[in-house]
C-alpha positions as CSV (number, residue, x, y, z in Angstrom):
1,X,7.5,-16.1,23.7
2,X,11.1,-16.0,25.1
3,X,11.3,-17.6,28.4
4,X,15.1,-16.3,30.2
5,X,17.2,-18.1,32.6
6,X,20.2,-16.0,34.3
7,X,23.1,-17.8,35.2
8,X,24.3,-16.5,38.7
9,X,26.8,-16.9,41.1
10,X,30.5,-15.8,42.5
11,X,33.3,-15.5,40.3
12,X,35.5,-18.0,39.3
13,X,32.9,-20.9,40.1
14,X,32.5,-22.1,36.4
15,X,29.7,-19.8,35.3
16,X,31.5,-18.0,31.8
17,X,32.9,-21.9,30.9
18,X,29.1,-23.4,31.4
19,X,27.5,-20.6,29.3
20,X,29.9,-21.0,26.6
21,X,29.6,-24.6,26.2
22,X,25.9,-24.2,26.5
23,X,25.9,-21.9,23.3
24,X,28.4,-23.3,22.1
25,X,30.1,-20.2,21.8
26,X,33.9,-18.1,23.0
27,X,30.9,-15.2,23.2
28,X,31.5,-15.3,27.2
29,X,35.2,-14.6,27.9
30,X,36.1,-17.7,30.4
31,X,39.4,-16.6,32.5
32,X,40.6,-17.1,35.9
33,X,39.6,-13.6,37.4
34,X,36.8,-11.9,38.8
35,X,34.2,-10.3,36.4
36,X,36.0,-10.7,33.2
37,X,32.2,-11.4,32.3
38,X,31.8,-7.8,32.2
39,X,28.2,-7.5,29.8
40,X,25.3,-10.2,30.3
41,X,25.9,-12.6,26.9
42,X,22.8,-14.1,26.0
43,X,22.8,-17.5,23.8
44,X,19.4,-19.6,22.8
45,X,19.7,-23.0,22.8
46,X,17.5,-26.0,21.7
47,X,16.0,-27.7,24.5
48,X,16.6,-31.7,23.8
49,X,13.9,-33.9,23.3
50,X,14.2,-37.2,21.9
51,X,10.0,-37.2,21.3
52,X,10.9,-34.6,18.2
53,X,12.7,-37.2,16.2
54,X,10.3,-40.2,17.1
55,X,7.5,-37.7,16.0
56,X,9.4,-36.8,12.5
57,X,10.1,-39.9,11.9
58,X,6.1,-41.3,11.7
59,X,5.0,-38.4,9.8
60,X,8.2,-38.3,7.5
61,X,8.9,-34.5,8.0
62,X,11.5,-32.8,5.9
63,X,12.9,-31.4,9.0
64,X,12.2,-30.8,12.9
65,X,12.6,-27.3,14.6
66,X,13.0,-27.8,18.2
67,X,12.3,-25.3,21.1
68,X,14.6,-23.4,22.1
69,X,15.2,-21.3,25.7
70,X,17.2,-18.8,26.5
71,X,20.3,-18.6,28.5
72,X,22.1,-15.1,30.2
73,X,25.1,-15.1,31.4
74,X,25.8,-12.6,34.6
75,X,28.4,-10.8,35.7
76,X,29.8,-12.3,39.2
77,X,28.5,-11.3,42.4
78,X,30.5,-10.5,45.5
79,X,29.5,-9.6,48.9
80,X,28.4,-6.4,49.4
81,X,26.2,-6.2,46.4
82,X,23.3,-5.3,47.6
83,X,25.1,-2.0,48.5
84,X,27.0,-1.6,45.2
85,X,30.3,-3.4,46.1
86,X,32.0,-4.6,42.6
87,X,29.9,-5.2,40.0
88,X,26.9,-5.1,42.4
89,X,24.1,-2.7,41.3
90,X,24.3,-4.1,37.3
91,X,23.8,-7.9,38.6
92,X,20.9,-6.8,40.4
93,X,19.6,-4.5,37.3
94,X,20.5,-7.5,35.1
95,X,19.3,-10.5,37.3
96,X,15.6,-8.7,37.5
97,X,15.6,-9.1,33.9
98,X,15.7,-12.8,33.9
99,X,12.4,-15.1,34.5
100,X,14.7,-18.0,36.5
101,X,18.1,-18.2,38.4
102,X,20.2,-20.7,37.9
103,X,23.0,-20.9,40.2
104,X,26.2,-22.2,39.6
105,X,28.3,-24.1,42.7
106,X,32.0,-25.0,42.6
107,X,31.9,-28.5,44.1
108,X,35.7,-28.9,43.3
109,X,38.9,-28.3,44.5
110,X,41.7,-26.9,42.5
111,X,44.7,-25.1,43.9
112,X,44.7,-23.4,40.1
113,X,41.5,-21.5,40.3
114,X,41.7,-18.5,42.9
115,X,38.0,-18.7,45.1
116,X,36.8,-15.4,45.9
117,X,36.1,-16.1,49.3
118,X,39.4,-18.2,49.8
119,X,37.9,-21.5,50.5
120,X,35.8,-24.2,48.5
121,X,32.6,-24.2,50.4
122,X,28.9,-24.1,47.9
123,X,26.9,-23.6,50.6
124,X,28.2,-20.5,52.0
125,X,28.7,-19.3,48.2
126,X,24.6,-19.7,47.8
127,X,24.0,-18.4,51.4
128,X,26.4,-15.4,50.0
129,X,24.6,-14.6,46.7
130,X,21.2,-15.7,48.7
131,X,21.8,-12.5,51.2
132,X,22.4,-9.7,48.8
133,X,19.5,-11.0,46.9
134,X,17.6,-10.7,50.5
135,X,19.0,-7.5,51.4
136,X,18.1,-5.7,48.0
137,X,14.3,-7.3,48.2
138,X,14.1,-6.0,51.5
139,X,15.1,-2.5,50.7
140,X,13.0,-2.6,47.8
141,X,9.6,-3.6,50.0
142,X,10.6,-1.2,52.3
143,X,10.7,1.7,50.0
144,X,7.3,0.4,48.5
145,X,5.0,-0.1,51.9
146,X,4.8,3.0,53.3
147,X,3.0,4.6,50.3
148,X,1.0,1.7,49.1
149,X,-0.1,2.0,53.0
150,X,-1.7,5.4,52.2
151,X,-3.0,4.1,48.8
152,X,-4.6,1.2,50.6
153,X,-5.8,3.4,53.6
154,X,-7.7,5.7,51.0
155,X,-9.5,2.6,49.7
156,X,-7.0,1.6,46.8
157,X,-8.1,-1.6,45.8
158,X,-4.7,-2.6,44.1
159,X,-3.4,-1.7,47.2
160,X,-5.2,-3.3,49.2
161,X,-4.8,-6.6,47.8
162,X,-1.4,-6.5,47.1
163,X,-0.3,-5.1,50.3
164,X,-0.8,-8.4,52.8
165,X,1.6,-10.1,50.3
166,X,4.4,-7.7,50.3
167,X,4.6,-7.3,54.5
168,X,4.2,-10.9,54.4
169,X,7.1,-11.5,52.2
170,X,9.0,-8.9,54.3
171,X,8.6,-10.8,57.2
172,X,9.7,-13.8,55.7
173,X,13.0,-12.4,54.4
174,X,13.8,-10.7,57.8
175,X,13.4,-14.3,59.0
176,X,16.3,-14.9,56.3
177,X,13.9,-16.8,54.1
178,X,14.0,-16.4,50.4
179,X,10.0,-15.0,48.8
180,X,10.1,-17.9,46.7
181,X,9.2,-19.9,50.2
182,X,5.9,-17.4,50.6
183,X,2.6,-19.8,50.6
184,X,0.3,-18.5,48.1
185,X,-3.2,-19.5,48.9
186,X,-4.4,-19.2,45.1
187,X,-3.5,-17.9,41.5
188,X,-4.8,-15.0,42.3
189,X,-1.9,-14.3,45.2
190,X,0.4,-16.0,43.0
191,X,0.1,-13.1,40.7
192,X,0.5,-10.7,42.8
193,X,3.9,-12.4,44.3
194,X,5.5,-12.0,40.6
195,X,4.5,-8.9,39.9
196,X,6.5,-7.3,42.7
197,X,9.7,-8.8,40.9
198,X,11.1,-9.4,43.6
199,X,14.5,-11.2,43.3
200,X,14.4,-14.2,45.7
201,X,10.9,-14.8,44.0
202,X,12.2,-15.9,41.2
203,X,12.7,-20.4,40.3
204,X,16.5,-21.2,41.3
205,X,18.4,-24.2,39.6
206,X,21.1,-25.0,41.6
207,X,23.7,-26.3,39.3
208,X,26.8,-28.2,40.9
209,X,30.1,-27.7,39.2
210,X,32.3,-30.4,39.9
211,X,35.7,-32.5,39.0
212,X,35.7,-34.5,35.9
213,X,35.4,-37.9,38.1
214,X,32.6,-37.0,39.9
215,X,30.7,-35.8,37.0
216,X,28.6,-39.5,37.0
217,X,27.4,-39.9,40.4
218,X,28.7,-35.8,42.3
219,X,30.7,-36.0,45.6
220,X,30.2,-34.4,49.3
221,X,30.1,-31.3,48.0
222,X,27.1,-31.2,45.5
223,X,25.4,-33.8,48.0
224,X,25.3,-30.8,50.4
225,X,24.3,-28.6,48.1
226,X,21.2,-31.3,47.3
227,X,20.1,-31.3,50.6
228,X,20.1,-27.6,50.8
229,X,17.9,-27.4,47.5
230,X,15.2,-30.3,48.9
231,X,15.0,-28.2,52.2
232,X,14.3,-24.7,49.8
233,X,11.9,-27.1,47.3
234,X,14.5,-25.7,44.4
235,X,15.9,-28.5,41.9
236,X,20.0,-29.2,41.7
237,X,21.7,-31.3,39.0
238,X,25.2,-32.3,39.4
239,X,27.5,-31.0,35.9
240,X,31.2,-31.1,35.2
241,X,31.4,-28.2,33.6
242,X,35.1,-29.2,32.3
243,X,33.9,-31.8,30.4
244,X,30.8,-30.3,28.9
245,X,33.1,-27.9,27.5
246,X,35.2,-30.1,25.8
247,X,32.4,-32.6,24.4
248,X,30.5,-29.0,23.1
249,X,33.5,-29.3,20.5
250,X,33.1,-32.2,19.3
251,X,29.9,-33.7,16.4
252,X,27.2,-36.0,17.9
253,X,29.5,-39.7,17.0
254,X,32.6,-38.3,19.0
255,X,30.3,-37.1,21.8
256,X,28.8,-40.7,22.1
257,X,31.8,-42.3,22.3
258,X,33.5,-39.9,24.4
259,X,30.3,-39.8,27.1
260,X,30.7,-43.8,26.8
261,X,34.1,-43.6,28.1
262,X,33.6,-41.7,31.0
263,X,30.4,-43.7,31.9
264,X,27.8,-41.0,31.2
265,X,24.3,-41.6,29.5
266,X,24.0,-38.1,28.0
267,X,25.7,-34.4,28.6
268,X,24.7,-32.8,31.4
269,X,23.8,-30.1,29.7
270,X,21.4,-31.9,28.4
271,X,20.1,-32.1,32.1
272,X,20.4,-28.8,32.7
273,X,18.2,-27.4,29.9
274,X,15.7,-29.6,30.4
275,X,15.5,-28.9,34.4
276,X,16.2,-24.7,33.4
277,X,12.4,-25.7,31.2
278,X,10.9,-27.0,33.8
279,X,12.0,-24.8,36.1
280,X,10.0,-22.3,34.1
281,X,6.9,-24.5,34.6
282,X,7.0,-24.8,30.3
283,X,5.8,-27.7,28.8
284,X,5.6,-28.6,24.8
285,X,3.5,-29.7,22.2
286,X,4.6,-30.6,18.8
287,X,2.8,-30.1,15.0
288,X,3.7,-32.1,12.2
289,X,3.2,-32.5,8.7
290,X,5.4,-33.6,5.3
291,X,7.6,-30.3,5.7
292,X,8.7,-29.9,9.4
293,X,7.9,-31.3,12.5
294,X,8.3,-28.9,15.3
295,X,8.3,-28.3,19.2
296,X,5.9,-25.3,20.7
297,X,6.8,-23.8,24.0
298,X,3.9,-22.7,26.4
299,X,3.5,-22.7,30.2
300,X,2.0,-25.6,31.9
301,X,-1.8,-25.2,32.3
302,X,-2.4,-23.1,29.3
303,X,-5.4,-23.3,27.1
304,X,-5.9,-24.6,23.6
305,X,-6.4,-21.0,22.0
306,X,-3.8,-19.4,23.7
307,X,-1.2,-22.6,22.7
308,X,-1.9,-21.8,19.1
309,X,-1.7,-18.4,19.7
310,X,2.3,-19.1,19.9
311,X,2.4,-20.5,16.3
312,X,0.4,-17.2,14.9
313,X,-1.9,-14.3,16.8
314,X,-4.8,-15.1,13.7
315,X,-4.9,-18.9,15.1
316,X,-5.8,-17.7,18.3
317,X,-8.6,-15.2,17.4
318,X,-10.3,-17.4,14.6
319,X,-9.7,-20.7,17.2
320,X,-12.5,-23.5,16.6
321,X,-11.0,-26.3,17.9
322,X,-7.5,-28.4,18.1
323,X,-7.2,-32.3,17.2
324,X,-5.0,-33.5,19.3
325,X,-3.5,-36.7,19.5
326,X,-1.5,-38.0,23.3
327,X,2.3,-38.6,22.2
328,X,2.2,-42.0,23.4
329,X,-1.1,-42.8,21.2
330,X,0.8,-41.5,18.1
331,X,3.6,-42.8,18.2
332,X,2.3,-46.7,19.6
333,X,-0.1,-46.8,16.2
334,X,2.1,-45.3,13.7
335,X,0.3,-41.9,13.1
336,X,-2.0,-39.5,12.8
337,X,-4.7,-42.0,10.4
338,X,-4.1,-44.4,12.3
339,X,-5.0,-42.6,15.7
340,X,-8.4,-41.4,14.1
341,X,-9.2,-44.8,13.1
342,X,-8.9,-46.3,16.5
343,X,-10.5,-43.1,17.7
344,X,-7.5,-41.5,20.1
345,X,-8.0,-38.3,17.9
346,X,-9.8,-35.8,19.4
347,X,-11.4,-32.5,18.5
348,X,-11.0,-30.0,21.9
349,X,-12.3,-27.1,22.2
350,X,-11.6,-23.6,24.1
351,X,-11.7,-25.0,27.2
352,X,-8.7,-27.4,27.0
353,X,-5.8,-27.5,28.8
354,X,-2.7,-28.8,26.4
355,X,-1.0,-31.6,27.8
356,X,3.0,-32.0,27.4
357,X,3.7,-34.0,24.1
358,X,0.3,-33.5,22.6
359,X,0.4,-33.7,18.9
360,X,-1.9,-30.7,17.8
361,X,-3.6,-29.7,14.4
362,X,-5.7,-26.4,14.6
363,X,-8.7,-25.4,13.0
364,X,-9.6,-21.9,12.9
365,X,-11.4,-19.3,11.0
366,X,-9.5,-16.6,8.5
């Protein structure tokens, strides 16, 4: 189950430098010009979660495996996109790949690093990328009405219910509203929202790139840009992307020390993956025995079968029924015997939704 976040936005704002210090990795070429991110690079990273460890450490696992998502890395956008201007067409090809946007800000100023657009200002560089993004979805409903009218006039089913949403999210994005603002009465509508892939549909992260000393608590720049993503009901965290580079160099003690330093509690990368996860509307449940204990990715609201279904296809067609055991239950008495003897282990069946940090042991027939 790979679950993709794209990370967008106009050149030179720190994109190429965040990517490689998410990974890890030179594999995006970071330089002070437009589109030297010429390919999208794609780099899986483990998604922290201090839960892992506490859970490994009760049922004295050889090892843990954490989850991991998936980060791409996309060429810069300029104006004019939408009609093929620079690198245009293959960011849209490449961002409709993608289940989640995050979108990279420059909150700083540095006389150094050439802006596009001439002058430091994130909320015209999202209202930039946000308009291409409009223009192309509107070109794309556009093309797509006028048939599924006739479809829908000849009694197309299909067509019919999938044809109120797309004029509605015409409308909308003539109103210069992103699709992703649509109200969708039901699942049902929800559905048929994401499968017209449309490219202001999509979750948007806004990340906030700014100076080394504002890293801690952001400045006026990436409080702007938070007020833009309340108003939109998109999340924003506030990263320096020059630091997270250098502490990705460095082993766990040095980071520690080095994050001390500065003031900060963790990376913000750290911050970052974990809002890219939930973004996605993924959750995790862990399994854990003498030889691993490790973390299962699956979208919130999913069913017991289909959860073990990640680990192997055969647990989900022979599924019986999970124990599961709440995180906080396990780890407060010491263990899985000890959460059956004061009985917070339970046996669910088909019908159960899996919570996040559910500690899960399936049963199922071979």
């Amino acid at each position: 189950m790979g679950f993709q976040c794209g990370i967008v936005g106009l050149p030179n704002v720190g994109k190429s430098t965040l990517f490689n210090a998410l990974t890890k990795t030179a594999a995006a070429q970071a330089a002070n010009y437009p589109f030297c991110t010429i390919e999208p690079n794609t780099g899986e990273v483990a998604v922290p979660d201090p839960r892992l460890d506490a859970v490994r450490k009760i049922a004295g696992s050889r090892e843990i495996i954490p989850t991991r998502i998936t980060f791409v890395d996309i060429a810069g956008l300029v104006r004019g996109a939408s009609k093929g201007e620079g690198l245009g067409n293959q960011f849209l090809a490449n961002i409709r790949e993608v289940d989640a946007i995050v979108h990279v800000l420059r909150c700083f100023e540095d006389d150094d690093i050439t802006h596009v657009e001439g002058t430091v200002d994130p909320i015209a560089d999202a209202e930039t990328v946000e308009t291409e993004l409009m223009v192309a979805d509107m070109e794309s409903l556009e093309r797509r009405i006028a048939p599924l009218k006739k479809k829908a006039t000849g009694g197309d089913k299909e067509a019919k219910a999938v044809l109120p949403i797309m004029e509605a999210a015409l409308v909308l994005l003539q109103e210069g509203k992103p699709a992703r603002m649509l109200p969708v009465s039901d699942t049902e509508e929800a559905r048929l929202l994401q499968g017209l892939n449309l490219l202001t549909a999509k979750p948007i992260l806004y990340v906030c790139n700014v100076d080394e000393a504002s890293a801690g608590e952001g400045n006026d720049l990436s409080r702007k840009v938070a007020e833009m993503a309340e108003a939109q009901g998109a999340a924003c965290v506030v990263i320096s992307a020059a630091i997270e580079a250098e502490i990705s160099q460095l082993d766990k003690e040095e980071q520690d020390e080095y994050l001390q330093t500065i003031g900060l509690e963790e990376p913000g990368l750290d911050r970052l993956i974990r809002a890219g996860y939930e973004l996605l509307g993924l959750i995790t449940y862990f399994t854990a025995g003498p030889k691993e204990t490790r973390a299962w990715t699956i979208t919130r609201g999913t069913k017991a079968p289909a959860a073990a279904g990640v680990i192997h296809s055969d647990f989900e067609r022979g599924f019986i029924r999970a124990q599961t055991i709440a995180y906080d239950d396990y780890t407060a008495l010491g263990g899985e015997t000890a959460a059956k003897e004061a009985g917070k282990a339970r046996d669910e069946g088909k019908e159960y939704i899996v919570k996040d940090g559910d500690i899960l042991l399936f049963k199922f027939a071979t």
